[in-house]
C-alpha positions in Angstrom: 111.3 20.7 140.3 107.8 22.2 139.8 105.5 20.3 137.6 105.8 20.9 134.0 102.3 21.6 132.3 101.3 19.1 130.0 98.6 21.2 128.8 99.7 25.0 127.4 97.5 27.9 126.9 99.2 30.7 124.2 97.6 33.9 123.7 99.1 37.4 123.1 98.8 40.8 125.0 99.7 44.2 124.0 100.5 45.0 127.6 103.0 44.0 129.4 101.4 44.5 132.4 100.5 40.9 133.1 97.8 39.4 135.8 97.3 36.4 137.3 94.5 34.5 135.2 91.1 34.4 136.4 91.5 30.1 135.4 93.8 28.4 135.2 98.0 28.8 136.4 100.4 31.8 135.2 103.9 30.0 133.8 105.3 33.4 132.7 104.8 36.4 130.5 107.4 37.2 128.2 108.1 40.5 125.8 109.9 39.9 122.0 113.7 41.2 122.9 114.3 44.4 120.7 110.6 44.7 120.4 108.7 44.3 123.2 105.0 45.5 122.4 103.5 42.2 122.0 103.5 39.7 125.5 103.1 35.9 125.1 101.6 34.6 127.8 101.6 31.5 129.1 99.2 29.4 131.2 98.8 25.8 132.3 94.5 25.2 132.3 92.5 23.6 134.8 92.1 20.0 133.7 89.5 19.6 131.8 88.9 23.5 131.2 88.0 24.9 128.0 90.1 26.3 125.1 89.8 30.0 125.4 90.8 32.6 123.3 94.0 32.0 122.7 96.1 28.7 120.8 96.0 25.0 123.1 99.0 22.9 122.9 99.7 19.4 124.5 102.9 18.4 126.0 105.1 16.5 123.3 108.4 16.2 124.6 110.5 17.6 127.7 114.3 18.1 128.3 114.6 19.6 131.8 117.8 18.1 132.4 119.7 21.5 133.6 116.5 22.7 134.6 116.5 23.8 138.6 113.4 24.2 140.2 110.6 26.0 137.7 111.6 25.6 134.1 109.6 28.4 133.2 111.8 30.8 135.5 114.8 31.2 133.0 115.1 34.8 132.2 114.8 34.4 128.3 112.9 31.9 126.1 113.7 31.3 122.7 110.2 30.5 120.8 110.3 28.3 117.6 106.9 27.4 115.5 107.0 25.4 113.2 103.6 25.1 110.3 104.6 22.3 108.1 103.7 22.3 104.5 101.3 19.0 105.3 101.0 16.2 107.4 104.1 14.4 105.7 105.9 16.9 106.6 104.9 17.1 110.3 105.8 13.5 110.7 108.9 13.7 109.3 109.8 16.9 111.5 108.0 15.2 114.7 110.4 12.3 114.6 113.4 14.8 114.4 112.7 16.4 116.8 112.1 13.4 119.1 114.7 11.5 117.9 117.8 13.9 118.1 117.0 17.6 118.0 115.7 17.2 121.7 118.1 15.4 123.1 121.5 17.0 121.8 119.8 20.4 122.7 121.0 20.2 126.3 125.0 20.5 124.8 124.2 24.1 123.8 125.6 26.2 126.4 123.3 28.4 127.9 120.0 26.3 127.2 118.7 25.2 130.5 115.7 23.1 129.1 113.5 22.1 126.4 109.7 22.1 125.9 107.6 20.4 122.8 104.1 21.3 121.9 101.9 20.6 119.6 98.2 21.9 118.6 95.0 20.6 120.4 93.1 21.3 117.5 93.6 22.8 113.2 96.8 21.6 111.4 99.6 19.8 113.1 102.3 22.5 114.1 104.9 22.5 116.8 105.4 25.2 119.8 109.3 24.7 121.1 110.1 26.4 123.8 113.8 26.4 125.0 114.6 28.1 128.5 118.1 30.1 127.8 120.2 32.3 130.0 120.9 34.8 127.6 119.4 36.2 124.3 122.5 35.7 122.3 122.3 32.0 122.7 120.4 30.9 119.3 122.7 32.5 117.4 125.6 30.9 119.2 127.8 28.6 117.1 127.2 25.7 119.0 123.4 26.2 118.9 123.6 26.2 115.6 125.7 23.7 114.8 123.1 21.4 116.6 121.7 20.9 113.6 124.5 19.9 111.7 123.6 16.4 110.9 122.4 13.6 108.6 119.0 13.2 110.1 118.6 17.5 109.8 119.9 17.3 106.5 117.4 14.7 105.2 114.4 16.0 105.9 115.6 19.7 105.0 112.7 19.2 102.2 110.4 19.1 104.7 111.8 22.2 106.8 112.2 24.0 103.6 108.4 24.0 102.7 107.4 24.8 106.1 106.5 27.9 107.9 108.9 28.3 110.7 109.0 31.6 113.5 111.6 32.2 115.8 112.3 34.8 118.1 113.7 35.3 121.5 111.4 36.6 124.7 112.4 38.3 127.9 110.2 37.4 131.0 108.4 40.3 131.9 106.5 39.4 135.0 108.1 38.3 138.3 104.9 35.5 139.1 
């Protein structure tokens, strides 16, 4: 298995002709399925490098279980931000989501792995990335019914108030 960055570099592109960066290491490019005109690109930074123009996350948490050989190489990736309403809230959402939500993840069908972020710098939000093998899985009954649990539904509150995106890519470059 290729190593997983512990460092992430997010920034967006309007093309979706994707190059190699000029620092730093390519992990994919990836287009919003039934949209398409906005690319996230990811990169893994040179130690030590820099933020640069776009959002820095660290490594958090990793489920590569199913994973075989780059985890970034699935052909879909299902994005899910998360802004909680304050820092409360982040805690409470950070320890669900390293205390279950990662770990039960890997029953879902069609998931291949799980990656946690969170922001470098600004208020605490988290950057999940889950490799899947088709853009159908996150609204799949058993994704869904990951949640379905004691834990989820005690800190609902604290999901409630915060700002969460989701939205599935396509990879878009072949790196």
């Amino acid at each position: 298995m290729s190593e997983i960055a512990s460092t992430l570099d997010v920034t967006w592109s309007s093309a979706p002709d994707v190059h190699e960066p000029s620092e730093g290491r390519l992990l994919g490019a990836y287009a919003e399925v039934g949209d398409g005109t906005d690319v996230m690109v990811l990169t893994a930074p040179e130690a030590d490098a820099p933020g640069g123009p776009g959002v820095r996350y660290r490594l958090a948490y990793a489920n590569t279980i199913a994973a075989d050989g780059d985890p970034f190489a699935t052909p879909f990736v299902f994005l899910v931000r998360v802004y909680p309403a304050d820092r409360a809230g982040a805690d409470e959402i950070r320890d669900w989501l390293h205390g279950e939500h990662f770990d039960r993840q890997p029953s879902t069908p069609g998931l291949v792995w799980g990656l946690g972020y969170e922001a470098v710098d600004g208020p605490p939000h988290f950057y999940n990335l889950w490799g899947i093998d088709d853009p159908d899985v996150p609204a799949s009954e058993q994704y869904l019914s990951i949640r379905d649990t004691e834990w989820f539904r005690r800190i609902g509150p604290a999901f409630g108030a915060a700002q969460t995106e989701r939205a599935v890519y396509r990879r878009v470059d072949q790196g």
